[in-house]
C-alpha positions as CSV (number, residue, x, y, z in Angstrom):
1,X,40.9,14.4,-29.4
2,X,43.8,14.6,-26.7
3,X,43.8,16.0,-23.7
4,X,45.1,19.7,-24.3
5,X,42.5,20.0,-27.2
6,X,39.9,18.6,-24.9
7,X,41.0,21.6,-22.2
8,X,41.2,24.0,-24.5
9,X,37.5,23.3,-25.8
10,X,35.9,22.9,-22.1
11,X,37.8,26.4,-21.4
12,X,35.8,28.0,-23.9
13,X,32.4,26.3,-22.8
14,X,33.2,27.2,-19.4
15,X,33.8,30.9,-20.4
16,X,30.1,30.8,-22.5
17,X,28.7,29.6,-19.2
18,X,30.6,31.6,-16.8
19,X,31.5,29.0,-14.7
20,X,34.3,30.5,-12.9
21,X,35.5,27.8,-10.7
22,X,35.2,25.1,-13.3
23,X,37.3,27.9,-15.7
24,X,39.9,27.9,-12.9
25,X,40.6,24.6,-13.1
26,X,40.6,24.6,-16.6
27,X,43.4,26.9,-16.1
28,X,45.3,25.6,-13.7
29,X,45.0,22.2,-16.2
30,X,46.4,24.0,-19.6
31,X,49.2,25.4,-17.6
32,X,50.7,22.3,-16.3
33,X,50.0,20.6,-20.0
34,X,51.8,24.1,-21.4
35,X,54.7,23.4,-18.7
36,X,54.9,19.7,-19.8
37,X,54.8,20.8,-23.5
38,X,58.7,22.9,-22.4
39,X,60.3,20.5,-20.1
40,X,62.2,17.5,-20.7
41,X,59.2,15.0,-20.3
42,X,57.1,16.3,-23.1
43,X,53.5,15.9,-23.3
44,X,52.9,12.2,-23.2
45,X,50.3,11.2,-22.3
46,X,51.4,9.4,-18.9
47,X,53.3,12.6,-18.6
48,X,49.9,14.3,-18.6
49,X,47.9,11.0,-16.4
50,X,51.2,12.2,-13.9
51,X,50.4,15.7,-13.8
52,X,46.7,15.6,-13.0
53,X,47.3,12.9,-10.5
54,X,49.6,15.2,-9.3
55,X,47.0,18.5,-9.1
56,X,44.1,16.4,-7.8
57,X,46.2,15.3,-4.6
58,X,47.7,18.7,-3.9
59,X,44.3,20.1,-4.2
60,X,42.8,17.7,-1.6
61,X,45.9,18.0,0.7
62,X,45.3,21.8,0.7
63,X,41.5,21.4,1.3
64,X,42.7,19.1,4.5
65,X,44.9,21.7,6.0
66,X,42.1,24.3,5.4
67,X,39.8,22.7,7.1
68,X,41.9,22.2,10.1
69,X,42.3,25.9,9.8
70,X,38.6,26.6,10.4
71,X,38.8,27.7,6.6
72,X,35.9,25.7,5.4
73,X,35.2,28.1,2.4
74,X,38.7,27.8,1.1
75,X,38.7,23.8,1.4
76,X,35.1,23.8,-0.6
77,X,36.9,25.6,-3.4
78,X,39.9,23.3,-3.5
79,X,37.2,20.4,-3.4
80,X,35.6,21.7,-6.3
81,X,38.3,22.2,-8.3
82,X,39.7,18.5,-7.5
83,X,36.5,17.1,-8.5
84,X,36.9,18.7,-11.4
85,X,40.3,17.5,-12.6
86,X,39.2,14.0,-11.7
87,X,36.6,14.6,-14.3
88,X,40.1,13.9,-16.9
89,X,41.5,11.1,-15.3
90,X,40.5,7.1,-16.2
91,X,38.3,5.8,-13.6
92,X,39.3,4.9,-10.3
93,X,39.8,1.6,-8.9
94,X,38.1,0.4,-5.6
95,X,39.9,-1.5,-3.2
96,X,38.8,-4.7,-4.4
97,X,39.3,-4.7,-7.4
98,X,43.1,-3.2,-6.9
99,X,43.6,-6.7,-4.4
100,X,42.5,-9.2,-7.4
101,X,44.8,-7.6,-9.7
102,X,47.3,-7.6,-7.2
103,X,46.9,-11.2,-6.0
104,X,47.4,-12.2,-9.6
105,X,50.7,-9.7,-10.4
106,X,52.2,-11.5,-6.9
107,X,51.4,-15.3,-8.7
108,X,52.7,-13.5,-12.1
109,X,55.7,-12.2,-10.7
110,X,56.0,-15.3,-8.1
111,X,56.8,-13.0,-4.6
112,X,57.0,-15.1,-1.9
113,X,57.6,-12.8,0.8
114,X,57.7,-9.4,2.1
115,X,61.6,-9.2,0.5
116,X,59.5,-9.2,-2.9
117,X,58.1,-6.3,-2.3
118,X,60.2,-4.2,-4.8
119,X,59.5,-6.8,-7.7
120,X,55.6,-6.3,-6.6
121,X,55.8,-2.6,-6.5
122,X,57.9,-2.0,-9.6
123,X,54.9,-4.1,-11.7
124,X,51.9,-2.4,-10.0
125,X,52.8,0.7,-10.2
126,X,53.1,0.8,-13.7
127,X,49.8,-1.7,-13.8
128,X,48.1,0.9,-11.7
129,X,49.5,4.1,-13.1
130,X,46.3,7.0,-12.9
131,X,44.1,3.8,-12.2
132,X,44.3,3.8,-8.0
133,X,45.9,5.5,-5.2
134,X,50.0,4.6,-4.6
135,X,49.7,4.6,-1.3
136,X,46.2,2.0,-1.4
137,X,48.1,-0.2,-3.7
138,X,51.6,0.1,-1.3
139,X,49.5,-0.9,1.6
140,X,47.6,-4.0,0.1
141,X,50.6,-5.2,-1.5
142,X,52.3,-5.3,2.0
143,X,49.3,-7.2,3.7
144,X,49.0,-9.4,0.8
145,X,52.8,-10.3,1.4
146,X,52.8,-10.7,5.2
């Protein structure tokens, strides 16, 4: 079962249930595979891993600014709805296990330095795609190169 028929069948179990926030994200899911399914990437399925990765971190970034707002309501619902999405990606990587991998892509690729950086970055993020956080794998890979 992909991904869209796996949306479209938790849309329907959400509506049995009534699960209104868990239906909005639903949603909000089926719309950006529906806008994938028009534009010029298609509906791969990294296109799809992309798109989620991409909703789950706007969703958290939003909570963040409502909550500096004083808007602790809003946040929670952005929260929610994040958790939810993540429910659809592959597991997450912890920090550990993203520096062994990375340790052995520097010896695979043979960086030396900090000037290898690019050669480093080009093969993890494509290692790493929907697996961990760019910015967590960017940051190890530069203290791993120091």
């Amino acid at each position: 079962m992909n991904l869209e028929e796996q949306i479209n069948a938790d849309i329907k179990i959400a509506m049995l249930a009534r699960e209104a926030s868990k239906l909005e994200a639903l949603r909000a899911i089926k719309a950006a595979i529906l806008m994938l399914k028009t534009s010029s990437e298609g509906s791969a399925p990294d296109a799809e891993l992309k798109a989620l990765l991409k909703m789950v971190k706007q969703r958290k970034e939003t909570a963040i600014i409502y909550t500096e707002q004083n808007r602790q309501d809003m946040a929670d619902v952005e929260l929610a709805q994040a958790t939810i999405i993540e429910q659809y990606l592959p597991k997450q990587l912890t920090e550990e296990e993203i520096k062994t991998e990375l340790q052995a892509l520097i010896a695979q690729v043979g960086a030396k330095s900090i000037a290898d950086l690019g050669k480093v970055m080009g093969v993890a993020t494509k290692t790493f795609a929907g697996r961990a956080d760019g910015k967590i794998v960017s940051g190890l890979v530069k203290t791993l190169l120091a």
